[in-house]
C-alpha positions as CSV (number, residue, x, y, z in Angstrom):
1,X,29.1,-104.2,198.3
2,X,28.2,-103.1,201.4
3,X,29.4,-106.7,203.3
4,X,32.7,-105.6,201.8
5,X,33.1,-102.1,202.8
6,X,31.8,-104.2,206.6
7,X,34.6,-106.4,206.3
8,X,37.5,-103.9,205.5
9,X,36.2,-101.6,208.1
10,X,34.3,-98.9,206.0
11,X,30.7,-99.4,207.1
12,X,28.9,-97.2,209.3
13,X,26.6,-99.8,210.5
14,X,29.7,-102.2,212.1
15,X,31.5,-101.7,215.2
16,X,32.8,-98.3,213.7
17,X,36.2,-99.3,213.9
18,X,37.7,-97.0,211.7
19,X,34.7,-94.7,210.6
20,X,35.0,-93.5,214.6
21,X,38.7,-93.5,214.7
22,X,38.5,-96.4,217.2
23,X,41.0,-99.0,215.3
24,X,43.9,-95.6,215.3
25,X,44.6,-96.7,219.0
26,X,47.2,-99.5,218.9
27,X,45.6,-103.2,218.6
28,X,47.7,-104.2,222.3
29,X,47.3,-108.3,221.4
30,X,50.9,-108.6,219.4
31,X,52.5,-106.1,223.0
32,X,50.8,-108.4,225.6
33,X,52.0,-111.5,223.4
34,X,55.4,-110.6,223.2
35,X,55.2,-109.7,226.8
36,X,53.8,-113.3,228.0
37,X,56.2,-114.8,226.1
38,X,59.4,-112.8,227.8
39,X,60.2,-111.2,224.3
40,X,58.9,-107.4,225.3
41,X,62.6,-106.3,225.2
42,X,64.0,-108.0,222.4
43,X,64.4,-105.7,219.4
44,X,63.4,-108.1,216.7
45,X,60.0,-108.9,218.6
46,X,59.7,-104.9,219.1
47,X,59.7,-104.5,214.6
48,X,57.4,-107.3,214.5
49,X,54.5,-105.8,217.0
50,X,55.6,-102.2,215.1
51,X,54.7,-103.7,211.9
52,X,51.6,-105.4,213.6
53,X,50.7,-101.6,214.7
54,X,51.6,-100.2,211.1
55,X,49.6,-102.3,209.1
56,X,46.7,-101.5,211.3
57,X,46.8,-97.6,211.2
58,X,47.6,-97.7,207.4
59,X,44.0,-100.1,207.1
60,X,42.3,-97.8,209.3
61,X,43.3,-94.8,207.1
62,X,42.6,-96.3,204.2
63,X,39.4,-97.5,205.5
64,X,38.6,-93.9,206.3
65,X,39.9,-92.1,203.4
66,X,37.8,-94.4,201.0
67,X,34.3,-93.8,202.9
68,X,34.9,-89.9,203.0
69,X,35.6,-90.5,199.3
70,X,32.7,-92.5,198.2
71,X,30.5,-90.0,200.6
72,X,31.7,-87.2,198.6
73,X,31.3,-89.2,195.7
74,X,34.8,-88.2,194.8
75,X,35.7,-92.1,194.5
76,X,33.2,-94.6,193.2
77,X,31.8,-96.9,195.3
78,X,33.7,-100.4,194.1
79,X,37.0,-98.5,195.3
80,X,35.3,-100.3,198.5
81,X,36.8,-103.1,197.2
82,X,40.4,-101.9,198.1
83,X,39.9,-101.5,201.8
84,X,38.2,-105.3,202.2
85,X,41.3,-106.6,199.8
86,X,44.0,-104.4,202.0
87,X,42.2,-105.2,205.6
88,X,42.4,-109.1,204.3
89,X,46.0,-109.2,203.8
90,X,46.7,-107.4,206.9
91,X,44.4,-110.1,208.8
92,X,46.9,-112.6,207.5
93,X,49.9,-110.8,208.1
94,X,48.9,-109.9,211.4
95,X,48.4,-113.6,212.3
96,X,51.9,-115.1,210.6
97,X,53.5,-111.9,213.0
98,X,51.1,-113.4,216.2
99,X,53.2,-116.8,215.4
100,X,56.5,-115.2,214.9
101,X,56.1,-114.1,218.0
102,X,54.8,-117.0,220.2
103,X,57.0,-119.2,218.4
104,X,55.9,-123.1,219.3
105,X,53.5,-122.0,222.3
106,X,51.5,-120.6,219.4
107,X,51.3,-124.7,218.0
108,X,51.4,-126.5,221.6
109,X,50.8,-123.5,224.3
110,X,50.9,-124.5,228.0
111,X,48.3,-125.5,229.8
112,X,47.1,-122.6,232.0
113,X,49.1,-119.7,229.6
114,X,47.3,-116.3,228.8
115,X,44.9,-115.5,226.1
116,X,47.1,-113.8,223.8
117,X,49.1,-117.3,224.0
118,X,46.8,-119.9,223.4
119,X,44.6,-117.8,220.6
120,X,47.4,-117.4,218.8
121,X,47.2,-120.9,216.7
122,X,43.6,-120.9,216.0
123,X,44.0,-117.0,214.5
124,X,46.5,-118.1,212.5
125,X,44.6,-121.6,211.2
126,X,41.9,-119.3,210.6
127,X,43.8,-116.4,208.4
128,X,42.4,-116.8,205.0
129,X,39.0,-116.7,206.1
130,X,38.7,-112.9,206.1
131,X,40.5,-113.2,202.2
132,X,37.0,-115.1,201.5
133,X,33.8,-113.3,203.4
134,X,32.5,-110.7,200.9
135,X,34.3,-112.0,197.8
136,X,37.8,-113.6,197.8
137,X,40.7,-111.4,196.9
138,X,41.0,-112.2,193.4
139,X,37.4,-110.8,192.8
140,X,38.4,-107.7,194.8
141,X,41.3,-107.2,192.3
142,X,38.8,-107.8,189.4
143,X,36.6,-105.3,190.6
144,X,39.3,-102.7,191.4
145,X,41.4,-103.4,188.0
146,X,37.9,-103.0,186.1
147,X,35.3,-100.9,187.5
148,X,38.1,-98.5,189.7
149,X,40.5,-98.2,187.4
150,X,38.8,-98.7,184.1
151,X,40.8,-101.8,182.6
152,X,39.5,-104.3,180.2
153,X,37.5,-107.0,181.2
154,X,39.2,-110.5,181.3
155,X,38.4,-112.4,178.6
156,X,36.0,-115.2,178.9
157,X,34.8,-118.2,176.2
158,X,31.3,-118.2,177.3
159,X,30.5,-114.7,177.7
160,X,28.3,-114.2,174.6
161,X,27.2,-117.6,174.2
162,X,25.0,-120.6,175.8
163,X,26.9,-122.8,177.9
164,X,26.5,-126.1,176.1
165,X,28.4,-124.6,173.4
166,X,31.3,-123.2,175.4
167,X,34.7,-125.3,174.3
168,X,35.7,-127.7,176.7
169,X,39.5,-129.2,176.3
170,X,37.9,-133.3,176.4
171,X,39.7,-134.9,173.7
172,X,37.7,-136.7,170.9
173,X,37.1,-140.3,171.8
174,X,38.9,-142.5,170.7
175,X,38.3,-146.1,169.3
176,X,38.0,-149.1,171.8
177,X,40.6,-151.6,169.7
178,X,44.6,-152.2,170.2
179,X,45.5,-149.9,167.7
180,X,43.3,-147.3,169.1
């Protein structure tokens, strides 16, 4: 639990990047990208490095709302679950927006460009690791749909039995010969 609350920004013991307040200053990596690549005035590049900044403050809000909450003990602690699920999506949102913006430097950059410009490509091979580290995102959605908001658990043939007697979908063999 605690390495996901770490990974959606909710632990005390990290960098305190939203417990502080830190992350609510804008992440400037998608504004100096779209300025080294000429694009600082261009009003599509300007929505995408908004969004960029958006989908930060709303993770570092949420990241913050949840540990007041589970501190109060006014939400249970698996709702830690929804800030690691939310802050992994926006990892890999905020990478595809990193290569909207470079465009092909982002696959090929020049030799010499910034560092905005040439980590761009690596962030963005690298995106669904943070969906991963502390439980991929369809566990997070397991824990959130059953131990936050009470749903059934998903149905499973070898729950209440040993394993060598779980069903397995091998057909019966069949006989070696022509007709078989």
């Amino acid at each position: 639990m605690h390495e996901r609350y770490a990974v959606g920004g909710g632990s005390p013991y990290t960098s305190g990047r939203t417990v502080s307040g830190e992350s609510l200053q804008p992440d400037r990596n998608l504004v100096r990208l779209a300025q080294q690549t000429g694009q600082a005035g261009d009003g599509r590049m300007r929505q995408l490095v908004a969004e960029g900044h958006i989908l930060q403050l709303v993770s570092a809000h949420l990241a913050t709302r949840i540990t007041e909450g589970i501190s109060s003990g006014e939400i249970l602690p698996e709702a830690g679950s929804l800030t690691k699920l939310f802050y992994a999506t926006m990892f890999a949102q905020r990478a595809e927006l990193g290569v909207e913006i470079a465009g092909s430097d982002a696959v090929a950059w020049p030799v010499g460009s910034a560092h905005e410009v040439a980590q761009v490509g690596g962030t963005y091979l690298s995106r669904q690791t943070m969906s991963l580290g502390g439980g991929s995102n369809e566990i997070q959605r397991n824990i959130i749909a059953e131990r936050v908001l009470g749903m059934p658990r998903e149905w499973a043939g070898d729950r209440d039995g040993p394993f060598r007697e779980v069903r397995t979908n091998a057909s019966p063999s069949r006989p070696h010969g022509r007709d078989g």
